[in-house]
C-alpha positions, 0 to 999 in steps of 0.5 A: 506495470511496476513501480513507477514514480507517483506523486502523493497517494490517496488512501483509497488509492493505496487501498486498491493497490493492495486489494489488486495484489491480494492483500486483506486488511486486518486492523486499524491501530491509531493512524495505521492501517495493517494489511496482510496477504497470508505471509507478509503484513503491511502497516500503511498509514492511514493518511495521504502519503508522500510519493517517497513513502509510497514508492518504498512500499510499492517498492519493497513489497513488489507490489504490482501498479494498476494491470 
């Protein structure tokens, strides 16, 4: 499944979408958190975030939703 329009994601949750699309996490820096899949790295606040800031992230780093 690609993008799709969720509302708020937990951090556990975004966690997960970027674990299943073969990012590690690399460090915390204050409120984020940086994750990397060996080319790009990712910085994802480490709170609960808006479904806008989630789709943009899922969006742009086509990152793959759940299967």
């Amino acid at each position: 499944m690609r993008c799709e329009n969720i509302r708020q994601v937990s951090v556990r949750k975004m966690n997960n979408i970027l674990k299943e699309n073969n990012y590690t996490f690399v460090r915390q820096c204050g409120s984020h958190r940086v994750w990397r899949n060996g080319k790009v790295s990712i910085s994802i606040p480490s709170v609960k975030l808006k479904s806008v800031v989630a789709n943009r992230i899922i969006k742009e780093n086509h990152l793959r939703i759940g299967g």
